[in-house]
VMD Tcl script that draws the C-alpha trace (Angstrom):
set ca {
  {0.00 0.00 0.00}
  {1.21 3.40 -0.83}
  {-0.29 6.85 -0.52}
  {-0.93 8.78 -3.21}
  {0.62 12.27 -1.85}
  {-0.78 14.98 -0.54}
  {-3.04 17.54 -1.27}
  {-1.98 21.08 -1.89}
  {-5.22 22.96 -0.62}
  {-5.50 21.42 2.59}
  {-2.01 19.41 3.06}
  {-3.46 16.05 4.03}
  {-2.27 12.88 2.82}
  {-4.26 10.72 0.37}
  {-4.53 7.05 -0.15}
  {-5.81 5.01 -3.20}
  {-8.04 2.16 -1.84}
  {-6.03 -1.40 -3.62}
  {-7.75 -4.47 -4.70}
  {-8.74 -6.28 -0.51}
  {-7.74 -2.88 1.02}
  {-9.85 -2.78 4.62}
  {-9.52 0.76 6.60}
  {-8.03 -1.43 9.31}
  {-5.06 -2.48 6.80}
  {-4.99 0.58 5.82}
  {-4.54 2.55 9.24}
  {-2.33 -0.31 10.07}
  {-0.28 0.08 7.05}
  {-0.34 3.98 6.59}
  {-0.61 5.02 9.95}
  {1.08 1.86 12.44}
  {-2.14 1.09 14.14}
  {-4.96 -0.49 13.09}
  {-7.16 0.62 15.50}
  {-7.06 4.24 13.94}
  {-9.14 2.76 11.35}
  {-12.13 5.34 12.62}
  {-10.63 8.33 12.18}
  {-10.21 7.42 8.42}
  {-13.87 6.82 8.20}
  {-14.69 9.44 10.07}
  {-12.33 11.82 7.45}
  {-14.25 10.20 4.62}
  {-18.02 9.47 6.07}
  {-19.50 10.73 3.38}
  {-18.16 9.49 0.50}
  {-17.62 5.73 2.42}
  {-20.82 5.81 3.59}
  {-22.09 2.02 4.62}
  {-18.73 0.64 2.71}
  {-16.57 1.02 5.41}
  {-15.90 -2.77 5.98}
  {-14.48 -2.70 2.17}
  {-14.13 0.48 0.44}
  {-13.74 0.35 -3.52}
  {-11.18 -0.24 -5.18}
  {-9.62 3.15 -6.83}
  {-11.61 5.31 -3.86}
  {-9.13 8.43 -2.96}
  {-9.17 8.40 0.66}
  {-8.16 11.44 2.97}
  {-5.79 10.20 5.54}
  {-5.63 12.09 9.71}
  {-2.37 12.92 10.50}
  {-0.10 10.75 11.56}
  {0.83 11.63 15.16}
  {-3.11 11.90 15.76}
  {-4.56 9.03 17.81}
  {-8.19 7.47 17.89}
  {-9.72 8.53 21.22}
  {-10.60 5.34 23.37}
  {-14.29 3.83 22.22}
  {-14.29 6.20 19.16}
  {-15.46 2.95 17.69}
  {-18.34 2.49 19.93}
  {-19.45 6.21 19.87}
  {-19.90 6.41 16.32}
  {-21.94 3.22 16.19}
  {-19.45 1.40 14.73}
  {-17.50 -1.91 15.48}
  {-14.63 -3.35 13.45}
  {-13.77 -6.95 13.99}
  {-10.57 -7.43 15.54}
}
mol new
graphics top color blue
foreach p $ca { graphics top sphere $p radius 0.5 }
foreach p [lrange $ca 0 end-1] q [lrange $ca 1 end] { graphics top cylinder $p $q radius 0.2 }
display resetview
């Protein structure tokens, strides 16, 4: 997995959703924890939607910064739950 770069206008990172890409692989990957998975949904809500489990292929993704950190049961506030 590799991110695509940033973004001039607002300076965040962006990743290209791969062929079996989950947001926990990708937090994992991009960001060294999986379990900041939730703040990339939460960065891209709108366009994920209900996909969240397996975004599309080719989907631009914004990505949080990288020293940011989920806040414990960010999961379970926003009605969500990953499998572990």
């Amino acid at each position: 997995m590799q991110p695509l770069g940033t973004v001039p206008a607002s300076g965040r990172r962006m990743y290209v959703v791969q062929e079996g890409d989950t947001l926990y692989s990708i937090a994992r990957a991009q960001l060294g924890r999986a379990t900041r998975w939730v703040e990339i949904y939460d960065l891209n809500r709108q366009q994920l939607g209900d996909q969240f489990e397996s975004p599309s292929p080719g989907m631009q993704l914004v990505l949080p910064a990288e020293s940011g950190a989920a806040a414990p049961g960010a999961a379970e506030r926003s009605g969500l739950a990953y499998p572990r």
